[in-house]
C-alpha positions in Angstrom: 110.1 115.0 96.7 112.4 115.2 94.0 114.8 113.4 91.6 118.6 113.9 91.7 121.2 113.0 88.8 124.3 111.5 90.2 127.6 109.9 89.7 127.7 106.0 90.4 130.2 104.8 92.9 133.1 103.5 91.5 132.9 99.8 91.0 129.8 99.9 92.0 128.7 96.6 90.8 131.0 94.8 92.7 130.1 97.1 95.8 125.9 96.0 95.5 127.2 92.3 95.0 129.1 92.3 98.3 125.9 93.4 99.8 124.2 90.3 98.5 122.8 91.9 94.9 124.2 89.1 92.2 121.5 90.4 89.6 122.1 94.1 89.6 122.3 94.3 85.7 120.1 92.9 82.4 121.9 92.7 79.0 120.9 95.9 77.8 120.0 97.8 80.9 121.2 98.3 85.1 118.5 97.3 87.3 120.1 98.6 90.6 120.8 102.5 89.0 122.8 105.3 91.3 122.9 107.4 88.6 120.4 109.2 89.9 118.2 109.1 93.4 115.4 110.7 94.9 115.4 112.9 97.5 112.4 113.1 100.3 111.2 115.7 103.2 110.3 114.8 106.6 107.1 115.9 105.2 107.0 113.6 102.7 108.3 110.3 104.9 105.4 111.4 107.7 103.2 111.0 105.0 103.9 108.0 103.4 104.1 106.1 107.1 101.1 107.5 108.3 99.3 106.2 104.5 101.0 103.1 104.5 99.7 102.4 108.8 96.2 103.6 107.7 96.5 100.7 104.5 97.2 98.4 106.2 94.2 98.7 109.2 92.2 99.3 106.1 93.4 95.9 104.7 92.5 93.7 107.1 89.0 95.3 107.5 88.6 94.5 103.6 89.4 91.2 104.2 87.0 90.5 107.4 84.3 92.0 104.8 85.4 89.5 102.0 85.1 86.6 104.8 81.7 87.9 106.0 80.2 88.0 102.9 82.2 85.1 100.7 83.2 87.2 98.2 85.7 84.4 97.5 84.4 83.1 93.4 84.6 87.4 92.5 88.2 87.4 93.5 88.6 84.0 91.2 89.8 82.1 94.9 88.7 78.5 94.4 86.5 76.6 97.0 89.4 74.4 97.7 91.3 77.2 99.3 88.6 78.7 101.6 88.5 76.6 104.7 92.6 77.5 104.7 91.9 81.0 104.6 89.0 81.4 107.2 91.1 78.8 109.8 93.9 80.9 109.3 92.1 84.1 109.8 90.2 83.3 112.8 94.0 81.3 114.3 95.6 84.5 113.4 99.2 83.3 112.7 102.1 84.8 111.9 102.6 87.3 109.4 105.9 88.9 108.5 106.0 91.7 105.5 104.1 93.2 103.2 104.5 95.7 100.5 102.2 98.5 99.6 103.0 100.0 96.1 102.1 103.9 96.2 101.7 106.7 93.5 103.2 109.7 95.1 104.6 113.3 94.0 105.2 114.7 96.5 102.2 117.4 97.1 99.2 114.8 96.8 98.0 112.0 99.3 99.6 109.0 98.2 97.7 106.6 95.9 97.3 102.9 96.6 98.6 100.8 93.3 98.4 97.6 94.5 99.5 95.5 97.6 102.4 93.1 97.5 100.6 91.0 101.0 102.3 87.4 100.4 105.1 87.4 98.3 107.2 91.1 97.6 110.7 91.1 96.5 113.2 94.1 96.0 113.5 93.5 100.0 117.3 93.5 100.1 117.6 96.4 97.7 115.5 98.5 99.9 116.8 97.3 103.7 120.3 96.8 102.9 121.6 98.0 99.2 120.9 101.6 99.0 121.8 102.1 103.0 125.6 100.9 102.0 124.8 103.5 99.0 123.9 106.0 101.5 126.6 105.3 104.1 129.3 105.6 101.0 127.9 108.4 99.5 126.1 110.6 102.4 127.1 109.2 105.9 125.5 111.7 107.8 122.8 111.5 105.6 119.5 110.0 107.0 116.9 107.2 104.8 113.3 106.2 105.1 114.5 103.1 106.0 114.1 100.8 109.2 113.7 97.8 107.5 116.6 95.1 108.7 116.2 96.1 112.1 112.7 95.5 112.3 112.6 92.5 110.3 115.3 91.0 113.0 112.9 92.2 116.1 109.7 91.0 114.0 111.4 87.5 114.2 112.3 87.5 117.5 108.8 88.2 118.3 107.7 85.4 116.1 110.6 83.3 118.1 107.6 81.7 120.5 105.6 80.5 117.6 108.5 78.5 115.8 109.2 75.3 116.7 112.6 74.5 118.0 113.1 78.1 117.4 113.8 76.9 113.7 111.8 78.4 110.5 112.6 76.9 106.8 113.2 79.4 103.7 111.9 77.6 100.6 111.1 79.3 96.8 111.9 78.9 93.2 115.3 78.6 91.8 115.7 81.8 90.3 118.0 84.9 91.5 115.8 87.4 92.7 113.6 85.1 94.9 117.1 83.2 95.7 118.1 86.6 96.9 115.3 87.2 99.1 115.7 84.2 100.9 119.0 84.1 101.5 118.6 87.9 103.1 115.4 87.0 105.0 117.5 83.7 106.3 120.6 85.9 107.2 117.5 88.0 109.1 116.1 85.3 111.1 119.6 83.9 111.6 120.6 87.1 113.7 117.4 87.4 115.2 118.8 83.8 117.1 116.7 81.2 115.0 118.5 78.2 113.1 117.2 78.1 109.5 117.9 76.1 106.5 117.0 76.9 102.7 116.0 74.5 99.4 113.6 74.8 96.7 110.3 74.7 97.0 109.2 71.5 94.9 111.6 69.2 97.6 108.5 69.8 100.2 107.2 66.9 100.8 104.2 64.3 102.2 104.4 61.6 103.9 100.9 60.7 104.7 100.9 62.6 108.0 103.2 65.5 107.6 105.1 68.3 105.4 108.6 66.9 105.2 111.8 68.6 103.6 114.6 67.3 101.6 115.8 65.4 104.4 112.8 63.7 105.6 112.0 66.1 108.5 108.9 67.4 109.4 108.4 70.9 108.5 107.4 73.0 111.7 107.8 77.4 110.3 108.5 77.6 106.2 108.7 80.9 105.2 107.2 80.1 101.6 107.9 82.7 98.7 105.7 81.3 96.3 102.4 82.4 95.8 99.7 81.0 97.8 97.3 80.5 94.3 100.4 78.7 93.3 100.3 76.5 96.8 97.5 75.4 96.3 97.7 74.0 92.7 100.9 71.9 93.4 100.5 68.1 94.0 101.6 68.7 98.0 98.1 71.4 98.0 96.0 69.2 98.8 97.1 68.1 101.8 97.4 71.9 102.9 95.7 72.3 106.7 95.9 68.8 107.0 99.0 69.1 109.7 100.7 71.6 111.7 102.8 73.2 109.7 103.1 76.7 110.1 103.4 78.8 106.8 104.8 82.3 106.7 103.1 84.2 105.3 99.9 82.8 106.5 97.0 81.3 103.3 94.7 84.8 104.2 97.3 86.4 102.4 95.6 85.5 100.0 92.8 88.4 100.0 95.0 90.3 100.3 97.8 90.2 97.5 94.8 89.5 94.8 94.0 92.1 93.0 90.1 92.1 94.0 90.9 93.9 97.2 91.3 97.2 95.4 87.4 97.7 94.2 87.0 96.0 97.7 88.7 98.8 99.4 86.8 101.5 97.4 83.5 100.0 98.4 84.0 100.3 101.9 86.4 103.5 101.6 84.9 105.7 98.8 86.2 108.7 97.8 89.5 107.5 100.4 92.3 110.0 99.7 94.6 107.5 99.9 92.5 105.0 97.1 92.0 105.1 93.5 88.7 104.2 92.2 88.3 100.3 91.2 85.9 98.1 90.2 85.6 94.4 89.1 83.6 95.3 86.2 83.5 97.7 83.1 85.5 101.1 84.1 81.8 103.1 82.7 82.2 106.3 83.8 86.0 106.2 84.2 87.6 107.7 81.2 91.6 106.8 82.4 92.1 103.7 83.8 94.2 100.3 83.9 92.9 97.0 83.4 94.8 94.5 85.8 94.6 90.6 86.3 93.3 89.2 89.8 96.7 87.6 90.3 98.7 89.0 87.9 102.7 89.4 88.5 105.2 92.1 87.4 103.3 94.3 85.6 102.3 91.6 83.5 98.8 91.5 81.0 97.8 95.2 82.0 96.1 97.3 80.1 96.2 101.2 80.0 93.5 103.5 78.8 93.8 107.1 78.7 92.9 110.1 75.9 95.4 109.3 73.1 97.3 106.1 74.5 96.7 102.6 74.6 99.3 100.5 76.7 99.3 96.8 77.0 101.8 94.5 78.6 102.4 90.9 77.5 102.3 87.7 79.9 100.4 85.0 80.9 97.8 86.4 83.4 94.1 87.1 83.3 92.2 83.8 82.8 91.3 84.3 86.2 89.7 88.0 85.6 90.3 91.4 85.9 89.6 95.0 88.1 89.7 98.0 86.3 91.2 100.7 88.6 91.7 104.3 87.7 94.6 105.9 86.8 96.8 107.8 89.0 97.2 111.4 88.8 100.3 111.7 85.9 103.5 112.9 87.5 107.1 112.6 86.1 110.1 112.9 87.6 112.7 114.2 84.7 110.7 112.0 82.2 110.7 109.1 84.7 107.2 107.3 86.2 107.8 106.2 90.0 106.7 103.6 92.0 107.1 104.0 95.9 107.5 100.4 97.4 106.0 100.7 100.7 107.4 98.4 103.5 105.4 97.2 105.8 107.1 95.0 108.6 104.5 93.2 111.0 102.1 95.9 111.6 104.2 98.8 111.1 105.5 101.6 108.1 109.4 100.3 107.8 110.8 102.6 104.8 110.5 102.4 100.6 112.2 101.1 97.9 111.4 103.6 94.8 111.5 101.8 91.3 111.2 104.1 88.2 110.5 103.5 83.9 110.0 105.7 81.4 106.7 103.5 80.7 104.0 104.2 83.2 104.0 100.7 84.0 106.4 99.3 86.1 107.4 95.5 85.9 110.1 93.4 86.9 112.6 95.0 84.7 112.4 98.7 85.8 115.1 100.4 87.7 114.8 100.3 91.5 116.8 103.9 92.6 117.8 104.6 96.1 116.7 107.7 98.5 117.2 109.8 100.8 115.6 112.3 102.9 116.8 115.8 102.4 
């Protein structure tokens, strides 16, 4: 694995917006940058799919341990939300996409960040923006990317669980999560389902049932909005209450909190695809990063190592911390990567790779596109 300067298509900008990217620039940086890209091996994509499989099996053993043995107050999950997450486990609904965030160089086993479970983004950079990049600028090039098809089958499969074959896209008013809807509607639209979109504070209740803006009962919403969010809004309460089908599904929520990482390393140690976590004190950890149970963005970390002391700002970590140690340092031309990891119903789909000088990625840093060399 490498990194590749590059020339930027002409008019590029205008290019990435007709592939649905309207915030592809902040006003002092690009966030969608071709001026460079990273090139993978075979090697290196056989890696990274087998890692990201083996996560996600290892995933949902961590979260039949957390069930077992109601580990539920150490991951800062309040009571309120339990009985949604263990009916939902044991009913087994849905479950579209995940995102696994991986340290990788390229030599090493890749290293488990964090897991995106209930609410990734950079979606339709990865599936759709950097194949249009490829197809311009390497058409017989290939990608580590199988994303758009799958999500279409993975909603045709979900087609017998939707009522009326219909499925509802609600989220905050913002661009990027406005972006991911809209692609994930377009998704589900050619998959053969009718879909509608609004914002997620016009759900309603009307003492029986969810309703949308129009009154109507909600059968499917695809929600992207956290589930610790969910269940604070005045609607929460009345969450399990009816039928309503929620994509993802509330036992996300062991899943995209941060606990699952020391979690993981208790019932995986020494995994070569793991980094060493723990809810308490780092002790005999002399790198490491201090992250918020439900932290967002790379927001309120801390970063410990020989010489350097990192912090982010932000409005996490009332709810607690892990400590997890830090990856093995790599740098690509002076440039830290992430590897977004797709993970589409059960199965590896293809990365998105986002990149900072910082070692700490957040919702600023440049995503970059790929290709396999």
């Amino acid at each position: 694995m490498r990194r590749v300067g590059s020339t930027p298509r002409d008019h590029w900008q205008a290019k990435v917006e007709a592939a649905g990217l309207t915030w592809h620039s902040a006003s002092t940086a690009v966030y969608w940058d071709e001026s460079a890209f990273y090139e993978l091996t075979s090697k290196d994509v056989e890696a990274l799919e087998a890692s990201t499989n083996e996560l996600a099996g290892m995933a949902l053993h961590a979260a039949q341990h957390i069930i077992d043995n109601k580990l539920y107050a150490q991951m800062a999950i309040p009571a309120a939300a339990v009985p949604l997450i263990e009916n939902s486990w044991e009913a087994d609904p849905p479950s579209l996409y995940g995102r696994f965030d991986l340290a990788y160089d390229g030599s090493h086993p890749p290293k488990l960040l964090e897991y995106n479970a209930d609410t990734p983004t950079s979606l339709l950079e990865a599936a759709v923006v950097q194949w249009y990049w490829l197809q311009d600028l390497f058409p017989s090039g290939d990608q580590f990317n199988s994303i758009h098809e799958r999500l279409i089958a993975k909603w045709r499969e979900l087609t017998a669980y939707l009522p009326d074959r219909h499925v509802d896209f609600c989220s905050l008013a913002d661009a990027e999560d406005g972006m991911t809807v809209a692609y994930l509607e377009d998704t589900a639209r050619q998959a053969g389902l009718t879909a509608s979109i609004f914002p997620i504070d016009e759900i309603g209740w009307d003492g029986l049932h969810f309703t949308g803006p129009d009154e109507r009962r909600l059968g499917a919403v695809f929600k992207l909005y956290p589930w610790e969010w969910m269940v604070q809004e005045e609607f929460g309460q009345h969450l399990g209450k009816d039928r309503t089908m929620w994509i993802e599904p509330p036992w996300k929520m062991l899943l995209s909190n941060k606990g699952i990482l020391p979690v993981l390393w208790e019932l995986y140690p020494e995994h070569p695809n793991l980094l060493e976590a723990r809810f308490e004190n780092p002790g005999g950890m002399t790198t490491w990063i201090k992250k918020p149970l439900l932290g967002r963005e790379g927001a309120n970390m801390t970063l410990h190592q020989a010489g350097v002391d990192l912090e982010t700002g932000g409005n996490y970590g009332a709810e607690g911390f892990v400590f997890q140690e830090l990856a093995p340092p790599h740098r690509f031309d002076g440039m830290h990567a992430v590897l977004g990891s797709w993970l589409i119903g059960e199965g590896s789909s293809g990365i998105g790779v986002r990149e900072s000088e910082s070692p700490i990625i957040t919702n600023t840093s440049r995503f970059v596109p790929h290709l396999i060399g």
